[in-house]
C-alpha positions in Angstrom: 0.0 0.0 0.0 1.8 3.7 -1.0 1.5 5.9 2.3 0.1 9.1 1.5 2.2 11.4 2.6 -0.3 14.6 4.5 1.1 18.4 4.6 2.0 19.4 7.7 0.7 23.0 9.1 2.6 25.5 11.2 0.7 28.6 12.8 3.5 30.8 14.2 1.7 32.9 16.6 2.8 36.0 18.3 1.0 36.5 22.0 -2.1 38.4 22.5 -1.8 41.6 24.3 0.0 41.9 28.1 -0.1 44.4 30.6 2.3 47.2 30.7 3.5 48.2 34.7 4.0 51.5 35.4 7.2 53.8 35.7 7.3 57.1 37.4 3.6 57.3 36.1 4.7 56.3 32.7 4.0 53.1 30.6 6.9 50.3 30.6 8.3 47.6 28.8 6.8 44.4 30.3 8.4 41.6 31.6 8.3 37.9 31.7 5.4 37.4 34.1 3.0 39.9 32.9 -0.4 38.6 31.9 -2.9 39.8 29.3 -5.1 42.1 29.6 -8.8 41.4 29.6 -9.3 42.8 25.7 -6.1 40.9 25.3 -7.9 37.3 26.4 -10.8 38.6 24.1 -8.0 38.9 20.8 -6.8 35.3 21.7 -10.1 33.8 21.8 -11.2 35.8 18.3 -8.2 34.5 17.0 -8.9 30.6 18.0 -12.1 31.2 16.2 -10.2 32.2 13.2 -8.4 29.6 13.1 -11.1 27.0 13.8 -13.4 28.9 11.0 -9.8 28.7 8.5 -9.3 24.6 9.6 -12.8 23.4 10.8 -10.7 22.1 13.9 -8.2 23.0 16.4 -5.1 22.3 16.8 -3.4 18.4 17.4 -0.5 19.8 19.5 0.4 23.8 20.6 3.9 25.0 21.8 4.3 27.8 23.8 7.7 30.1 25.2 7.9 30.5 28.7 6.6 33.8 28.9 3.1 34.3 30.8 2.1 36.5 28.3 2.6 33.8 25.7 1.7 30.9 27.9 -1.8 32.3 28.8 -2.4 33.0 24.8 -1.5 29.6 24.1 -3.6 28.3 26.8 -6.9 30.4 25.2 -6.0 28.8 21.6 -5.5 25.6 22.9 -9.4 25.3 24.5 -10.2 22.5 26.8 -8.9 19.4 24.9 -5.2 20.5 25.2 -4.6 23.2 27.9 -3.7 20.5 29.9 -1.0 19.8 27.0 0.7 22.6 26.2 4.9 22.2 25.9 6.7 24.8 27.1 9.8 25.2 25.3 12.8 27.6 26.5 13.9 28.5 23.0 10.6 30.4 22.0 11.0 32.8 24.6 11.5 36.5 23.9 15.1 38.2 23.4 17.1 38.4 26.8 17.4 41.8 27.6 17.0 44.4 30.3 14.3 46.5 28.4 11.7 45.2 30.9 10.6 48.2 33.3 12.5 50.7 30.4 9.6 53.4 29.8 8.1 52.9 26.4 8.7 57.0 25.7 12.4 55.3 25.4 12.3 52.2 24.4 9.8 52.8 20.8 12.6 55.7 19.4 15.4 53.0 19.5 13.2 50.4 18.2 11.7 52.2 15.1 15.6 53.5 14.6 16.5 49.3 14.0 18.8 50.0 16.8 17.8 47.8 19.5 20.1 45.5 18.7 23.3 47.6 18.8 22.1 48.8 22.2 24.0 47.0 25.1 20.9 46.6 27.2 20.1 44.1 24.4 22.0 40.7 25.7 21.8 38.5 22.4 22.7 38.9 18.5 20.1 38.2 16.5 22.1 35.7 15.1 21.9 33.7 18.8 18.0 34.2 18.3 18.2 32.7 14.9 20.0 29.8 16.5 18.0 28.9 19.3 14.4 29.6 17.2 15.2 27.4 14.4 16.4 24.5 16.5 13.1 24.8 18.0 10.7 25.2 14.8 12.9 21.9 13.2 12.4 20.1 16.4 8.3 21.2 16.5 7.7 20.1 12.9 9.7 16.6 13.2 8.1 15.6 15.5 4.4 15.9 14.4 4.5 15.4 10.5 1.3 15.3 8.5 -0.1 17.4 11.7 -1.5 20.8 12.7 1.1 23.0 15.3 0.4 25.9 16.8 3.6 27.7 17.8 3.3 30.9 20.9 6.4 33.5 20.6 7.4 36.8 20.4 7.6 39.8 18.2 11.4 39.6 17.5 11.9 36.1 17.4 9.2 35.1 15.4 10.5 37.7 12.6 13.9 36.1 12.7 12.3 32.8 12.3 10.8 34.0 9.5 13.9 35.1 7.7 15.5 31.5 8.9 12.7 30.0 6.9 12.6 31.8 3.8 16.5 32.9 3.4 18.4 29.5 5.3 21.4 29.4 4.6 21.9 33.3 3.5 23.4 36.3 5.9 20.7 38.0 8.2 19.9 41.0 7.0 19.7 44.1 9.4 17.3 44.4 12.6 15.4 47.3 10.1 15.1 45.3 7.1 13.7 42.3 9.3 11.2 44.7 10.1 10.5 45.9 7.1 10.2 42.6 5.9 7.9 40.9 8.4 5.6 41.8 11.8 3.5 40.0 13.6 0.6 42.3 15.8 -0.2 41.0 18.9 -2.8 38.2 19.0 -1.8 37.9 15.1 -0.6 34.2 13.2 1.2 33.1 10.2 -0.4 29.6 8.6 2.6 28.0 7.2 1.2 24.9 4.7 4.9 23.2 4.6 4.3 20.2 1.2 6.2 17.0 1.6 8.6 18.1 -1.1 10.1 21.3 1.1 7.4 23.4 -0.9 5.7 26.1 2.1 3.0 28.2 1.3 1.9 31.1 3.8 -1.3 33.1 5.0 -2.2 35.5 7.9 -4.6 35.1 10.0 -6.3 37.2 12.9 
């Protein structure tokens, strides 16, 4: 009997929106532990339904960074069948930095300038991020061929992925052409449809 070989279908999904703290009466960078906000929760859950509507299912497995903020939007997409399920995987989490608590009056100038990572308050290279995310998507999508992933990250990680898997093999470009090239909003997912020959096709979806 041939096997017939089924696509395999990525959703790389950046987390729904967190709470900022507060800094001298100013909004901050958030950290590691902060949850979503209540309108955040509510983008999640549209976005579960979007991708039910797009599939006419959920998904078979669901990866998530460490993060809270991340964790708790995977935990909304994963519904009652797999919340229970969800693997936590160190490599998804976001870039390790000390921008958490930095007021956001400081922190958006330097980021729309691409220079966020020539600043010394950012601790890794993108090329380290590259590393650490494509070992993780490569271990993800061996280990559930023919299946239906969902994948929980980060802003900045996720768009380095996304170079990784359209440019492998060629130099990074810049932080600002990454940009340019590819975001994720919050709450936001890219369908990647990867074809048993290597072929991927791609589709947002909100």
């Amino acid at each position: 009997m041939v096997k017939i070989m089924q696509n395999t279908v990525v959703y790389l999904i950046r987390h729904s929106t967190p709470e900022h703290p507060m800094k001298a009466g100013l909004q901050a960078m958030y950290g590691p532990q902060a949850p979503l906000t209540v309108p955040g929760r509510q983008k999640a859950e549209k976005l579960r339904s979007s991708i039910i509507s797009r599939e006419g299912k959920s998904f078979d497995s669901i990866y998530s960074s460490p993060f809270k903020r991340a964790f708790e939007t995977a935990s909304i997409l994963a519904g009652d069948a797999l919340r229970n399920k969800i693997v936590v995987i160190e490599g998804l989490r976001d870039t390790d930095s000390e921008w958490p608590g930095t007021p956001m009056d400081e922190l958006i100038p330097i980021a729309e300038a691409g220079q966020l990572f020539n600043d010394p308050r950012t601790h890794e290279t993108i090329a380290e991020i590259a590393r650490r995310m494509t070992t993780a998507f490569h271990q993800i999508i061996g280990a559930h061929p023919g299946q239906m992933i969902g994948v929980v990250s980060h802003g900045d990680p996720l768009r380095i992925l996304y170079d990784r898997i359209w440019r492998p093999g060629q130099e990074i470009p810049a932080y600002a052409q990454l940009v340019r090239e590819f975001s994720l909003g919050q709450a936001q997912g890219l369908r990647l449809e990867i074809f048993p020959g290597g072929r991927i096709e791609k589709e947002f979806i909100s």
